[in-house]
C-alpha positions in Angstrom: -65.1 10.3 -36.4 -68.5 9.6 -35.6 -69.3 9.7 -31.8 -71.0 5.9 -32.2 -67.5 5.1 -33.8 -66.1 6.6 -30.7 -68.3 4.7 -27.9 -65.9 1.5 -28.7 -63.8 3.1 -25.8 -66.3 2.4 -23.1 -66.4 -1.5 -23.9 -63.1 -1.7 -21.8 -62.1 -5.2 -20.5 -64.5 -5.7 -17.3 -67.4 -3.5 -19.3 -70.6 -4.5 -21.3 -71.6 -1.6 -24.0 -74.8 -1.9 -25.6 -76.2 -1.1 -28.9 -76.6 2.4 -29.6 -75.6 6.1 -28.4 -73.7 5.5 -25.1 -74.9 9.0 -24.0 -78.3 10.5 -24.7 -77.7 13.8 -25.3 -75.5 14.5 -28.2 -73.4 17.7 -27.1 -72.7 16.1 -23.9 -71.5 13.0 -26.3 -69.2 15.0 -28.1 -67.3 17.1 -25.1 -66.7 14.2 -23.5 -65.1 12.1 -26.3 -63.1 15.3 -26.8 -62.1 14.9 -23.2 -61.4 11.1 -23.7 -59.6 11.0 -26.8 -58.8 14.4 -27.9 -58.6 16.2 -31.4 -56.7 14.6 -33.2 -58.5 11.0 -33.2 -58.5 10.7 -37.1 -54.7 10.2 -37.2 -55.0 7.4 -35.2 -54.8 3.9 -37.3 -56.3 1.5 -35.6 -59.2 0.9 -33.5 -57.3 -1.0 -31.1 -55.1 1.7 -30.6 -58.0 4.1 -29.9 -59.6 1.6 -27.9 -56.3 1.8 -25.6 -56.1 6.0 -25.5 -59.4 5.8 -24.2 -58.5 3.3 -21.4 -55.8 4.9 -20.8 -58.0 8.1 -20.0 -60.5 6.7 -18.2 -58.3 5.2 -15.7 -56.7 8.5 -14.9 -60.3 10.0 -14.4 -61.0 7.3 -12.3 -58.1 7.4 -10.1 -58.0 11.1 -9.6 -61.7 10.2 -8.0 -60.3 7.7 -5.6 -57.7 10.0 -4.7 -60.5 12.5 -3.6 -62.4 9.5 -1.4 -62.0 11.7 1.7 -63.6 14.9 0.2 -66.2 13.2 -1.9 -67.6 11.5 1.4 -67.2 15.1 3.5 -68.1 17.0 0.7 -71.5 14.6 -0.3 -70.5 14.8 -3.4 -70.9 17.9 -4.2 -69.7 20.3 -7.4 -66.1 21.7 -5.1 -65.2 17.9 -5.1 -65.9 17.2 -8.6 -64.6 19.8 -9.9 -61.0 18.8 -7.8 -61.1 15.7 -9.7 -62.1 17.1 -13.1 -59.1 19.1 -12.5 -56.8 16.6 -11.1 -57.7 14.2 -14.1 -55.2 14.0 -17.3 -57.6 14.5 -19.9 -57.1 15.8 -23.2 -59.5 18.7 -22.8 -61.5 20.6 -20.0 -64.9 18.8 -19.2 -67.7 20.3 -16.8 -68.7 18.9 -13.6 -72.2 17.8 -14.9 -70.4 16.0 -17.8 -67.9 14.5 -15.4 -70.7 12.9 -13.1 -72.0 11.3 -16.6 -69.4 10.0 -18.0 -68.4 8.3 -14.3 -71.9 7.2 -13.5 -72.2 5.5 -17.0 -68.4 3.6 -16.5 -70.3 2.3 -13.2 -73.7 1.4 -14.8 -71.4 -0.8 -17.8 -69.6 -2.8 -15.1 -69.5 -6.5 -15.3 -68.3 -8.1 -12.7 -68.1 -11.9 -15.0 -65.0 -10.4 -16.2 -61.3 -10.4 -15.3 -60.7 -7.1 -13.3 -58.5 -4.5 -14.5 -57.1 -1.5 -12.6 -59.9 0.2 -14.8 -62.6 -2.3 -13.1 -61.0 -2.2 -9.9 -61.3 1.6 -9.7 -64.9 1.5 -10.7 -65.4 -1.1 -8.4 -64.1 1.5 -5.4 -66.3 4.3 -7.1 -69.4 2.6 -6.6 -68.5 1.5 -3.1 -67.4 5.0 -2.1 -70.7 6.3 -4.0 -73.0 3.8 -2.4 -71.4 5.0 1.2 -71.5 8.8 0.7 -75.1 8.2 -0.6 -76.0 6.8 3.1 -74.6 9.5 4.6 -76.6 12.6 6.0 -76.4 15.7 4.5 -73.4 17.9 5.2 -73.8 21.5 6.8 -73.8 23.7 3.6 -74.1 27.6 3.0 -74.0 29.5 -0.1 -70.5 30.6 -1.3 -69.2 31.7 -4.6 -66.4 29.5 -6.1 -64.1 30.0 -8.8 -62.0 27.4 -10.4 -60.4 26.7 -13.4 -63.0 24.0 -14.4 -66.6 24.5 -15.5 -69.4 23.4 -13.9 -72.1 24.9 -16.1 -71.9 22.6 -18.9 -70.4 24.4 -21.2 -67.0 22.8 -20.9 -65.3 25.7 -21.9 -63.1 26.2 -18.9 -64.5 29.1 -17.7 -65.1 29.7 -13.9 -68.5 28.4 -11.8 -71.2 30.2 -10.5 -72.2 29.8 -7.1 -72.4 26.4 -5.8 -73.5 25.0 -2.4 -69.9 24.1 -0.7 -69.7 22.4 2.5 -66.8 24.3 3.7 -67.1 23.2 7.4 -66.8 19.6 6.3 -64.0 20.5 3.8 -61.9 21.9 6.5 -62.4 19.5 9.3 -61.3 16.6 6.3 -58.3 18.2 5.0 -57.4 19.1 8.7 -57.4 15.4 9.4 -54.9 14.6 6.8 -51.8 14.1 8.9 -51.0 17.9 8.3 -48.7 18.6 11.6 -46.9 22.1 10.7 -50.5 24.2 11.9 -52.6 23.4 14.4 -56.1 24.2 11.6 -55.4 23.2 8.2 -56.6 24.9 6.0 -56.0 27.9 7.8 -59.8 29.3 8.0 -58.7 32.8 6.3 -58.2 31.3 3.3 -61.6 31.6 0.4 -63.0 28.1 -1.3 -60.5 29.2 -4.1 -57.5 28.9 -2.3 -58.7 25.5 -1.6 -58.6 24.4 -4.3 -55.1 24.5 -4.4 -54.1 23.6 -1.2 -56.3 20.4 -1.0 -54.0 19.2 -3.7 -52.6 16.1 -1.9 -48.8 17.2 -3.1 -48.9 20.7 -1.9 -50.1 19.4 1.4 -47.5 17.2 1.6 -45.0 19.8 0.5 -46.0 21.9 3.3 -46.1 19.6 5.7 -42.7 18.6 5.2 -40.1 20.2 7.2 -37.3 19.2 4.4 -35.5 22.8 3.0 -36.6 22.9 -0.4 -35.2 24.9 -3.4 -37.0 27.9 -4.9 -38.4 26.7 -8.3 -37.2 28.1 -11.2 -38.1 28.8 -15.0 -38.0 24.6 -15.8 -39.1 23.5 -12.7 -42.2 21.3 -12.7 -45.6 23.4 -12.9 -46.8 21.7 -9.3 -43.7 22.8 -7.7 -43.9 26.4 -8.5 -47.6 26.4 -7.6 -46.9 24.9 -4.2 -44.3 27.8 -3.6 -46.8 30.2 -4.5 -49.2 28.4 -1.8 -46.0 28.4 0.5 -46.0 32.4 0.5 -49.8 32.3 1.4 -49.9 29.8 4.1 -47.0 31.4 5.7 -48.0 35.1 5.8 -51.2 35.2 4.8 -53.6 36.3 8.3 -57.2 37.1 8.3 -56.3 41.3 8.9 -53.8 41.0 5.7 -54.2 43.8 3.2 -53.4 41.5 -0.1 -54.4 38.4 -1.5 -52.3 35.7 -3.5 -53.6 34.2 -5.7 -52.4 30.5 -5.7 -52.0 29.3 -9.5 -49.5 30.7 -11.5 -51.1 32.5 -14.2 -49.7 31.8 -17.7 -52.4 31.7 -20.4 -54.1 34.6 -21.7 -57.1 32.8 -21.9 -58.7 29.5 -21.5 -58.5 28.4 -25.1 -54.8 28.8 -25.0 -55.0 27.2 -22.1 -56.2 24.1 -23.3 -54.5 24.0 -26.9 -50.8 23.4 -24.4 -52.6 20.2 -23.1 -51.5 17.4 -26.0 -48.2 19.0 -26.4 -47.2 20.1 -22.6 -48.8 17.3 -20.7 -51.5 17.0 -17.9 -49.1 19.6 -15.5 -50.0 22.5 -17.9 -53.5 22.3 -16.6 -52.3 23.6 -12.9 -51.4 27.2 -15.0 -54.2 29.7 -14.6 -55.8 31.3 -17.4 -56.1 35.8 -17.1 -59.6 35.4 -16.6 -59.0 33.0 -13.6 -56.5 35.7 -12.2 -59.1 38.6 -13.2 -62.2 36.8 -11.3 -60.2 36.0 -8.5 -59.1 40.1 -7.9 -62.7 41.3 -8.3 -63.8 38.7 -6.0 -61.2 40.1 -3.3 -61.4 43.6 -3.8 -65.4 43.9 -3.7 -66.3 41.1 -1.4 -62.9 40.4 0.9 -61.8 44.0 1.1 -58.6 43.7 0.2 -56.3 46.3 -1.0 -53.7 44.1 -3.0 -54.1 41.3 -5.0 -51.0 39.7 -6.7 -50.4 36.6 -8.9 -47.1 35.0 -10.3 -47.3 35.6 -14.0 -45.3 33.5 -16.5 -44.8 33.9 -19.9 -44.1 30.9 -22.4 -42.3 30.5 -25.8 -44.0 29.7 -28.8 -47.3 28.2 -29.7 -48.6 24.6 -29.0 -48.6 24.3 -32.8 -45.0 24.5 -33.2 -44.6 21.2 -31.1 -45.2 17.7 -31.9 -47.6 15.8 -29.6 -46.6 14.1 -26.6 -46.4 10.4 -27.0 -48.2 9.9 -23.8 -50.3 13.1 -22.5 -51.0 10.7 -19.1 -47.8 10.3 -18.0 -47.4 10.8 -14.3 -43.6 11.6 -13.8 -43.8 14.8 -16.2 -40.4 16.5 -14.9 -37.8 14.7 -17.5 -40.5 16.8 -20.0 -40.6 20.0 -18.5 -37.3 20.3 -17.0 -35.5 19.2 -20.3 -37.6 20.6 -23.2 -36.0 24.2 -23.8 -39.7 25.4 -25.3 -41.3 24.8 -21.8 -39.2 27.3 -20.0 -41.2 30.2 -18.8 -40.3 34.0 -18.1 -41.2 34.8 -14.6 -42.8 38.2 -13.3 -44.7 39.4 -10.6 -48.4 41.1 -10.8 -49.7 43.4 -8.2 -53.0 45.2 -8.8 -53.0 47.6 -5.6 -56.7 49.7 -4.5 -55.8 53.7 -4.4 -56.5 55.1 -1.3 -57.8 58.5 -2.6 -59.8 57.7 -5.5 -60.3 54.2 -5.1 -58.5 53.4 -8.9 -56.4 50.3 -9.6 -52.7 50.7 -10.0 -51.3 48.3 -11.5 -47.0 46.9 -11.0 -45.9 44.6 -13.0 -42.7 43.8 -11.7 -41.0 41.9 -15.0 -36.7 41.4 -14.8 -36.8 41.6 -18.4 -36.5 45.4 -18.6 -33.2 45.5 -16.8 -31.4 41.8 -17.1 -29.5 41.5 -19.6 -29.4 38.0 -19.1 -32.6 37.4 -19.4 -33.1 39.2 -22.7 -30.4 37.1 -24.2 -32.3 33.9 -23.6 -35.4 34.8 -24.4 -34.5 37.0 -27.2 -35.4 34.1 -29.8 -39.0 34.5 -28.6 -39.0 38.1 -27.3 -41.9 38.5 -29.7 -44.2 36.4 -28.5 -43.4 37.8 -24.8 -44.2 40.7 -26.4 -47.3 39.8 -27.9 -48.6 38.5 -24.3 -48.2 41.8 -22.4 -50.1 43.5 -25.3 -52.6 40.7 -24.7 -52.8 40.9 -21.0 -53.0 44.9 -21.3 -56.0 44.3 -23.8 -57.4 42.0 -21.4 -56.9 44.3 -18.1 -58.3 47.2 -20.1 -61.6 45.3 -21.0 -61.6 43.9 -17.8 -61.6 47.6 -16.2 -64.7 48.9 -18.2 -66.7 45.5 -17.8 -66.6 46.0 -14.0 -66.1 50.2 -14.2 -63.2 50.3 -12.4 -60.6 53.1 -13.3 -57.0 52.1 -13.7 -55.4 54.6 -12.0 -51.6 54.2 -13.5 -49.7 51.5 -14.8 -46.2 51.0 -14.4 -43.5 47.5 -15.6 -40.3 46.8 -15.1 -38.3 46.7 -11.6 -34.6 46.4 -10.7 -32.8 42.8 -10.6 -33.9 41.5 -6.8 -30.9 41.0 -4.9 -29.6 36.9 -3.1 -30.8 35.7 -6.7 -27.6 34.8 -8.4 -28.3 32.8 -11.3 -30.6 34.8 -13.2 -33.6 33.0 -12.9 -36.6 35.5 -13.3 -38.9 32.6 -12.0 -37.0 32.9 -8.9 -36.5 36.6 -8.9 -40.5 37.0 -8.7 -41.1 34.4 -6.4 -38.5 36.5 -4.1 -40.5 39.6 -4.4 -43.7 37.7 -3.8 -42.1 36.6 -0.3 -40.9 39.7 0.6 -44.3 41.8 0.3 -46.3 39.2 2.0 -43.5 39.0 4.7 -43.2 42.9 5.3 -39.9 43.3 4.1 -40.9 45.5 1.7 -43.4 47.7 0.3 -43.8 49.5 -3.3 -44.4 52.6 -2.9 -47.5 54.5 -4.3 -45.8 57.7 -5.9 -44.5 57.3 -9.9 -41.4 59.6 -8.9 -40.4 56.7 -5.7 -41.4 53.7 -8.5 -39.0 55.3 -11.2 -36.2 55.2 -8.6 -37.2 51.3 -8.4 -36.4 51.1 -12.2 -40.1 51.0 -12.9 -41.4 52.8 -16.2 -44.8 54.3 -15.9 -46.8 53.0 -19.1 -49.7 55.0 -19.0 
């Protein structure tokens, strides 16, 4: 479908379009009707019901900006808060920041206030008041610090992590440290790097960890934001400045950002809070090189099948995702545990991958229906650790996968099991040992 066919969504109730190409330049046009609308626009009858997909999209966009009000104003607007709300927004595929501001700026300049308000009009209604405020503010304290995201901001739109960006961190701290968080006495805790922000400013894991509520570990068909937030709950409650290792926050579950975005229209807007390899990769380098550390480790999950298997969701948008995810048999994930560890000696990476496969039966059983395409991933992430290693000459010292069954976890769940080992490295309860004769004894393999 032609793009000027496509501009029919902007002339939402409460909006005036003109004649002619909404957007002037024509890439830009296309990435973000792809974002609106999504791929598969031609099976759509009727114009009306495009017309309503569209709305549909641009009211998530636009609340998932009011929802960052606090941060935009602190944060002047900036490229960190954007891309929050690019990433907070349902949309049917990844758009960059600069595309974002477009799209959002051109839903403002088309309001027409002669007609009945919508929830649309009313939330570009608070977007130009909140605009029109943070514009008369002075400029925030800024310094120069790399961030890495999930989201683009260099145009591309292809998911792929930001350069360095001007981020007012000061001002990001101080806001999100007003936000009724009680449990610490400096939220975010100041050790943490402008990419574990991104995770913790996400108003449900800060309400998660402000709550003093016991809450059950995740599992393998719990909600993607709930095994996030128990990823950031590790962090934020071991994690100190003098710490050897890094988390990092998102679980990783997508070899790369392609497949990433194919799960979108079939697994809903939660399978955007699942990291892509290079995320995970970008984030390690990051820590080892600039932070010092000597461990990085992420929460790893491995899905079945392939988006093209699956029919479409009805409704990508939908808000209240957990009858979807904690019901549909195809979107329960295969947990494990990856620690990339420094070398004292040489400096080389060795990497554990702790994975309850090897020695659950159990496990196996279930997941024996998909077992190839489990298998197929670890070849894939291997591929991509190996490429990884010579693009940034670093020597893999040894690799080793498997691990015994961890013990208190009763019901199998290797979600669970991983997220248990996660909490008892970063706790000190325990601590892998370097040698390959002590890992063997820990029912790991050595695989190179």
């Amino acid at each position: 479908m032609a793009p000027l066919a496509k501009r029919i969504v902007l002339g939402q109730t409460g909006f005036t379009l003109g004649l002619g190409a909404a957007f002037n330049d024509q890439n830009s046009a296309t990435r973000i009707y792809a974002a609106l609308l999504g791929d598969d626009i031609d099976s759509i009858p009727t114009k009306a019901e495009l017309w309503q997909r569209g709305g549909e999209t641009l009211t998530n966009l636009f609340r998932a900006v009011i929802e960052q009000s606090a941060l935009f104003m602190a944060l002047r607007g900036s490229d960190l808060v954007w891309q929050m709300i690019v990433a907070r927004a349902n949309l049917f595929d990844d758009i960059s920041v600069a595309d974002a501001r477009i799209l959002v700026n051109k839903m403002a300049a088309l309001r027409n206030s002669d007609f009945p308000s919508t929830e649309l009009a009313l939330l570009v209604d608070e977007y130009v008041a909140l605009r029109n405020t943070t514009d008369a503010l002075g400029p925030a304290s800024t310094f120069q610090l790399a961030h890495r995201g999930h989201t683009d901001s260099s145009g591309s739109g292809n998911g792929s992590s930001s350069e360095a960006t001007d981020g007012p961190v000061d001002d990001l701290t101080a806001t999100l440290g007003s936000l009724s968080i009680s449990f610490s006495s400096s939220w975010p805790p100041p050790q943490f790097v402008l990419g574990d922000l991104w995770v913790l400013a996400h108003r449900h894991v800060r309400e998660a960890l402000q709550s003093e509520a016991a809450v059950a570990l995740p599992g393998a068909q719990s909600v993607p934001l709930d095994v996030m937030t128990a990823v950031a709950r590790v962090a934020v409650t071991h994690y100190e400045t003098s710490s050897p290792w890094a988390i990092f926050l998102s679980p990783v579950a997508y070899v790369n950002s392609p497949t990433r975005r194919s799960w979108y229209p079939v697994a809903g807007w939660q399978a955007r809070l699942f990291a892509a390899w290079d995320h995970f990769l970008e984030y390690a380098k990051d820590a080892f090189t600039k932070r010092g550390k000597q461990v990085v480790m992420g929460l790893v999950l491995y899905w079945q099948g392939t988006p093209s298997e699956f029919d479409r969701l009805a409704n990508v948008h939908q808000t209240d995702a957990r009858q979807l995810w904690e019901t549909a048999n195809f979107l329960r994930r295969h947990g494990t545990l990856f620690i990339m560890r420094r070398m004292p000696v040489d400096g080389g990476l060795q990497i554990i991958w702790f994975d309850p496969w090897k020695t659950n039966n159990t496990i196996q059983a279930h997941y024996k229906p998909r077992q190839m395409a489990i298998f197929n991933f670890r070849a894939g992430v291997v591929d991509r650790i190996t490429r990884w290693a010579a693009e940034n000459n670093t020597r893999i010292h040894s690799r080793y996968w498997g691990g015994y069954n961890i013990t208190g976890v009763t019901d199998d769940d290797s979600v669970k099991m991983s997220l248990t080992l996660l909490d008892w490295i970063a706790a000190g309860r325990f601590t892998l040992p370097e040698s390959q004769e002590d890992l063997e004894d820990l029912g790991y393999d050595r695989t190179e």
